[in-house]
Structures are given as structure tokens and as C-alpha cells.
MARZA-642182 format. One record per residue (C-alpha): x, y, z. Coordinates in Angstrom, 3 decimals. Layout:
MARZA-642182
X_Y_Z
...
***
This chain:
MARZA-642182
-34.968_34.394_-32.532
-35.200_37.920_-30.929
-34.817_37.891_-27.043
-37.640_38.771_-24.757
-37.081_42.061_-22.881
-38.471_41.824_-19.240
-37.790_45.707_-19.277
-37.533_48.126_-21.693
-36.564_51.861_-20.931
-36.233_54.913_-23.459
-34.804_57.976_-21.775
-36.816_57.106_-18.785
-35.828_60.352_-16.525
-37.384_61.632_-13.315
-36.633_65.328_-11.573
-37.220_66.630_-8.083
-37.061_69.926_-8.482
-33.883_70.747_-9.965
-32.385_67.034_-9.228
-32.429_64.929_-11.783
-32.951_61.517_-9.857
-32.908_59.694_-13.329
-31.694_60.904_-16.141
-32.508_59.632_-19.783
-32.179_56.766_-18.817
-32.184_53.560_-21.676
-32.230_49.981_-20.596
-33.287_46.557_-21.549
-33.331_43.984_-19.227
-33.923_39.814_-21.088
-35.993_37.829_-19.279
-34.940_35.107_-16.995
-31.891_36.422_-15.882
-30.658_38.266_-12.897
-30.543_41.959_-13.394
-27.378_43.939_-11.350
-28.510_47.679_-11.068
-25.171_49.192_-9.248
-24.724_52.489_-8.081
-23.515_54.359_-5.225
-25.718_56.052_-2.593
-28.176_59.126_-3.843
-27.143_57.488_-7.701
-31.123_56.463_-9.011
-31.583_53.251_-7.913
-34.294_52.955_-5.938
-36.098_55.800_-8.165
-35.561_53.832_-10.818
-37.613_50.985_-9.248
-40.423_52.977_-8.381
-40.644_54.141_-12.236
-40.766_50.847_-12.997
-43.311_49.612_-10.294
-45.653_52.868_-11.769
-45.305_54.157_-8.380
-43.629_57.425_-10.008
-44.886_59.348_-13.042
-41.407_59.358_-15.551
-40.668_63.149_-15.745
-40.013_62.302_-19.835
-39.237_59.156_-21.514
-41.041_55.618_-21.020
-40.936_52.275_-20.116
-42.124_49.206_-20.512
-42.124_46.294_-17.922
-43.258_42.858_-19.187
-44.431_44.444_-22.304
-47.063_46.764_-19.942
-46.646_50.734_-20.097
-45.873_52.362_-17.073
-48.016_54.911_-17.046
-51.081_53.447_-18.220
-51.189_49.851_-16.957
-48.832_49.805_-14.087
-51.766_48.181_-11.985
-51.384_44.911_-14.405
-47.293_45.482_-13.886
-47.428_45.182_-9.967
-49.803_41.995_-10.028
-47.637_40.158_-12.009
-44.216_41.251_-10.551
-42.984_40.600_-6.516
-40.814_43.239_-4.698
-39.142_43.793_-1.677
-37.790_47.512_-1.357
-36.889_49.284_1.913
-39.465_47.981_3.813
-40.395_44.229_4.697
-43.841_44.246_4.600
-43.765_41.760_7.534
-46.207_41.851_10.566
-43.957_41.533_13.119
-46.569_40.307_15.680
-47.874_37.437_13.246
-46.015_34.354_12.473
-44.176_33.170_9.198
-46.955_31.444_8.585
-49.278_33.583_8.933
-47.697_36.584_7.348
-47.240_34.596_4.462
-50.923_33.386_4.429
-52.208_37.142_4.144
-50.204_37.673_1.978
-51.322_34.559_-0.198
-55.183_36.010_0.765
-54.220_39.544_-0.960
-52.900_37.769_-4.149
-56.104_35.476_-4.220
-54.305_32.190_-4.650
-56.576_29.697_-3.843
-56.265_27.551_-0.622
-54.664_24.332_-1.419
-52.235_26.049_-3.812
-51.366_28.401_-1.016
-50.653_26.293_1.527
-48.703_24.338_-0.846
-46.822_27.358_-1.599
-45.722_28.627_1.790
-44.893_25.232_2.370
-42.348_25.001_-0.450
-41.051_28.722_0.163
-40.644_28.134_4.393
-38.724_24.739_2.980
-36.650_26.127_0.882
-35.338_28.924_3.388
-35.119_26.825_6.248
-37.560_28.439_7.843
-40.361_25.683_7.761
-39.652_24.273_11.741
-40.220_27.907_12.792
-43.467_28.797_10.961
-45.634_29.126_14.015
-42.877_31.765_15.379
-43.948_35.641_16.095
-41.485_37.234_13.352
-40.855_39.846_15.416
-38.730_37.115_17.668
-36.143_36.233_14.445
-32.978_37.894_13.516
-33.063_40.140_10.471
-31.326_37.405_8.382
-34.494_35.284_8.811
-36.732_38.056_8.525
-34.519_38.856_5.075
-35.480_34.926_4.049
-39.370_35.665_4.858
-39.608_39.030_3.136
-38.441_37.252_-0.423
-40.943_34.569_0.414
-43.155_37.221_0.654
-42.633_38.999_-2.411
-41.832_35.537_-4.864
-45.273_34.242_-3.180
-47.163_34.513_-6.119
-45.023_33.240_-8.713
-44.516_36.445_-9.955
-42.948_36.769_-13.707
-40.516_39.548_-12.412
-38.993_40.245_-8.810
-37.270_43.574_-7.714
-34.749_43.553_-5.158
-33.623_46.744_-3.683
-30.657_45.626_-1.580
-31.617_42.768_-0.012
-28.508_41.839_2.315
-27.883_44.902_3.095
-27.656_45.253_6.950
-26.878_41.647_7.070
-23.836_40.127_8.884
-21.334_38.373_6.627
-22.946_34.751_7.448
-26.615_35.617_6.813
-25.621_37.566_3.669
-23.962_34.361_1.954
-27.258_31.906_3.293
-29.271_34.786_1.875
-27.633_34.685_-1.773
-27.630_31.024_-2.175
-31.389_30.738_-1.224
-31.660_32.985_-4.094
-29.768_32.063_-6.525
-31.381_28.686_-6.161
-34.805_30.012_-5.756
-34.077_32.065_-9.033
-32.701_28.936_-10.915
-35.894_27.056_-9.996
-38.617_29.090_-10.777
-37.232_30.929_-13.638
-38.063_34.419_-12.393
-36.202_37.462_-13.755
-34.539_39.751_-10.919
-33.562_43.190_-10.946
-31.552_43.549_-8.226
-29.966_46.724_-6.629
-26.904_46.189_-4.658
-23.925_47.693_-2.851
-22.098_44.753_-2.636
-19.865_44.368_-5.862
-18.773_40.539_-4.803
-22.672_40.034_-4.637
-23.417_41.052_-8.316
-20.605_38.959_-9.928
-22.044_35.738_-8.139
-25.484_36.564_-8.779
-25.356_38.206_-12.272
-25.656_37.673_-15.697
-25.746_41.791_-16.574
-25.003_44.649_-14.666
-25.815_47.886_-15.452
-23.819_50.908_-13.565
-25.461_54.195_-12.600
-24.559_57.279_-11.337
-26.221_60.333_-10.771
-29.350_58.748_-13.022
-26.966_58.180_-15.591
-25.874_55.037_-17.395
-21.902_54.538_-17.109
-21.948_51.005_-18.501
-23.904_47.549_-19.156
-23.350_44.230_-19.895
-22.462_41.119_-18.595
-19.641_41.508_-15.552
-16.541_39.386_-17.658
-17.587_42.192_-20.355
-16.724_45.422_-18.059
-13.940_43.744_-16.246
-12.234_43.219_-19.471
-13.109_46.426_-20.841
-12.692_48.439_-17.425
-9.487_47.119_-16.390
-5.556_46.605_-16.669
-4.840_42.875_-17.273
-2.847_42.304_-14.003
-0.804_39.245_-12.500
-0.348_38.060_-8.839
2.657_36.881_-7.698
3.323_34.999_-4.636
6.671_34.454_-2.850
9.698_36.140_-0.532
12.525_38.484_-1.151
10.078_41.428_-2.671
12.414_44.184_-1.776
12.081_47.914_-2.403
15.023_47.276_-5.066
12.725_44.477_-6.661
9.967_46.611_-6.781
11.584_49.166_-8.104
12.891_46.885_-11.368
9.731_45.855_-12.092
8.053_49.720_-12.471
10.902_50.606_-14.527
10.174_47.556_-16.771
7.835_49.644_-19.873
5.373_46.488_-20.059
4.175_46.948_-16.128
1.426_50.281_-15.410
2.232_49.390_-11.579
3.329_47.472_-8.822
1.836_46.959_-5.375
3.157_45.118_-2.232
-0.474_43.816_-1.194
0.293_40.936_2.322
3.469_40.382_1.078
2.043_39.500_-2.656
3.223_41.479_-5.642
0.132_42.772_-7.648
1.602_43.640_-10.787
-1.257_45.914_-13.228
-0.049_45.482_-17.189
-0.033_47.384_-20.336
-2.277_44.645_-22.419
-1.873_41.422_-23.116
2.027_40.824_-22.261
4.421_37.715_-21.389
4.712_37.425_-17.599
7.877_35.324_-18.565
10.547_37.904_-18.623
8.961_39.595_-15.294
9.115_36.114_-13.177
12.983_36.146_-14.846
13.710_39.302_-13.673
12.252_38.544_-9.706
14.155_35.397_-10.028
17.398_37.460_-10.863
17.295_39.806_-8.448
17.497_37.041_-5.895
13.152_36.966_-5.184
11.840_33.635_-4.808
8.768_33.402_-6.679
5.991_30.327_-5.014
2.984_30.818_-7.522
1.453_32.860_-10.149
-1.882_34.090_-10.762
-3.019_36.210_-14.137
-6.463_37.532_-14.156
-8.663_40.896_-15.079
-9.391_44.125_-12.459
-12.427_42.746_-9.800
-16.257_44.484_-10.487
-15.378_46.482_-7.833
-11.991_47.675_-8.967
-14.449_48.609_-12.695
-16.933_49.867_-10.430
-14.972_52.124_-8.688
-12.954_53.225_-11.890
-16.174_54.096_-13.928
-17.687_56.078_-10.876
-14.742_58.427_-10.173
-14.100_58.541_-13.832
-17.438_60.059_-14.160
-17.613_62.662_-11.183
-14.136_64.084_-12.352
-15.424_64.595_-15.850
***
């Protein structure tokens, strides 16, 4: 059976001028997953969203979002897809409640199904105690919680997050995600979401794509580019990791490096190798070796890689 694309690009690109804010850009996002679109600062992503939205014209190129062109029926795209970009869209002087029952007004959902619905949405984010609340009294974690209730209101087929923790202190940030990923597991919505935080995407994500400069680096799901983006490595934990130690273990031709990380050996590897003769070697050279750990590079570490990869090419 051939998968359902929630998005569909084909050399989408946008210019400003000279800048090329996206650039050819080819995508396909399946529905019913969460979408990570990563990038650093100034790299397309917000752009992008606007394409999508039909708020921008595409320089060249196309795109299709829930099978609806762009250009010529991006009124039908934006009632049937939620978003929450840089701003809220909160009335600060209303309450939850009542921001959320405008809101509910604009989308014409009809009054027993709304209130149902900004029941079930205050519920589920905690916030349901606090409706009658001026929003302009809450912390911006809360006012984070509101503004997705605000844009998944309508039961929208597609939601587009454009960093939505960011700003957030470490505490709010983690309620924030777990609302989500709940919320997203419930209702079956497909997210794109744009995000600085690399840790974020690998909890929340199925695929990411990686962007810079408006150009595609990589895409696919995150176990996918950490295998292909990184050096197998191995964490060892224990005492005795002298500079001799260290020393062995670079000269050793199966190891691509060796880092004293908290007293921890990170040990990067040239493929798939035996960590047997290494945790020999420690153990020879008088180390005493606790635990080890074997695993792939982090997103971020792939992230990171692909991005300066590309701006020294």
C-alpha cells in the first residue's frame, strides 16, 4: 500500500533578493507522524513554513500540503491545518477560556462541541483549574500549553510547530513535550516541528530532515543518520585513566579517538570492532574498568557534523 504524504515538496525554493532563503528544496513528509525540521539560525525554517502555510509565493518549485497546492488553494490548506509560529496568538487580557472560545468562534465549531473541546484541551494541559485566569498573569510555560491548545483546537489534520519550547526553562520544556507527544499520540495529528533542541527531536521524532542555508543535508528517521553520521563509539567507566593509558589506546589502529569526558573514557571507533582487546589493554596497564557502554554518535553530535561539513565545502 503506498504511504500517504502529508507534504510533498519539489524544488520548493524562495529568494530575497539575492538570498536564497530556500533552496530547491524536495521533501515528503507521511502522515501521522512527527516531522523534525532542524536547522541552525538564518537556515530556512521558518520560510519554509510560511511556503507551506501559502503565506509566501515559492520563488520556483511547488508543493503540496494535504494533497492541496500551495499556490492555488492555500486558503483550504490553513483551515484544515493548526499552527503556532513566533507569535502566540493569545489575548493576554482574556482568559484561557476565553481565548480559546474565540478562537473556537473563528473556526465555527459549534457550541456544545466547543465547549467540549476546550474542556478536553485545558484537561489535558493542566490548565483546566485556571481557565477563568487573565493569560497575561501565567508564566510562558503555561502560555506555551495554551498556544498549542489554540492551534490543535480544531482538530486540525496537520499542526506546524515552529519552536515551541524555545525560551522555556528546562522544567516547562520537558511538561511541554510530554503534553505533546501524548496529545499527538491521541489525536493522530501529523506535526512538523522546527526545533533547536537536538535531545527534543530524537524523543519526539519519527523523521528528521536537516537544513542549512535552504538546503537539504539529510532525512530520515534519527537511528538512520546516527548510524550513518557517526563513529560507532564505546563508554567506559572506571579509575586509573592516565595520560599513559590514554595514550595506548590512540595508538591502538582500531580506535579514531579518545576523550577523558568526567573522568569517563569516550572511545570513537573505526566500524564495527571488538571492545574486548581494548578493556584488556586498560586492564593491563593497571586501569580499573567499572562498566561499559557501546552506542552510535548523539543527533546532535550528526547534527553538528553534517552542518560544519557543509559550510566548509
Amino acid at each position: 500500500m503506498q504511504e500517504t504524504m502529508a507534504i510533498e515538496t519539489a524544488k520548493l525554493t524562495r529568494t530575497f533578493g539575492a538570498m536564497r532563503a530556500v533552496d530547491g528544496l524536495d521533501l515528503a513528509v507521511p502522515t501521522g507522524i512527527v516531522f523534525g525540521f532542524l536547522g541552525p539560525n538564518g537556515s530556512g525554517k521558518t520560510t519554509t513554513i510560511r511556503l507551506l502555510l501559502g503565506l509566501l509565493e515559492p520563488t520556483a518549485g511547488e508543493a503540496r500540503v494535504l494533497s492541496y497546492d500551495t499556490r492555488q488553494e492555500a486558503g483550504l490548506i490553513r483551515e484544515r491545518a493548526g499552527a503556532l509560529l513566533e507569535n502566540s496568538g493569545l489575548y493576554e487580557r482574556l482568559s484561557a477560556e476565553d481565548n480559546l472560545e474565540f478562537y473556537g468562534r473563528v473556526y465555527h465549531l459549534p457550541k456544545a462541541e466547543r465547549a467540549a473541546r476546550i474542556q478536553e484541551l485545558l484537561t489535558h494541559f493542566g490548565l483546566w483549574d485556571r481557565r477563568k485566569e487573565s493569560v497575561g498573569t501565567w508564566s510562558r510555560g503555561m502560555k506555551q500549553k495554551l498556544a498549542v491548545a489554540r492551534a490543535i483546537l480544531h482538530r486540525p489534520q496537520l499542526l506546524f510547530l515552529d519552536e515551541p519550547t524555545a525560551g522555556l526553562d528546562p522544567v516547562a520544556a520537558a511538561a511541554l513535550r510530554d503534553d505533546l507527544a501524548r496529545l499527538v499520540a491521541r489525536e493522530g495529528v501529523t506535526v512538523f516541528l522546527t526545533t533547536h533542541n537536538l535531545g527534543e527531536a530524537e524523543r519526539l521524532c519519527q523523521q528528521v530532515a536537516v537544513i542549512r542555508e535552504g538546503r537539504l543535508l539529510a532525512v530520515g528517521h534519527p537511528d538512520r543518520l546516527r548510524a550513518q553520521g557517526g563513529k560507532p563509539r564505546v563508554e567506559i567507566i572506571g579509575r586509573g585513566f592516565t595520560e599513559a593509558v590514554v595514550a595506548g589506546l590512540r595508538a591502538r589502529p582500531e580506535v579514531a579517538g579518545v576523550e577523558v569526558v568526567n573522568g569517563r573514557l569516550a572511545v570513537e571507533l573505526r566500524g564495527q570492532v571488538e571492545t574486548a582487546p581494548i578493556i584488556k589493554e586498560l586492564v593491563s596497564a593497571g586501569a580499573e574498568v567499572e562498566e561499559v557502554r557501546k552506542g552510535q554518535a548523539s543527533l546532535e553530535e550528526v547534527f553538528l557534523t553534517l552542518v560544519n561539513e557543509e559550510a566548509e565545502a
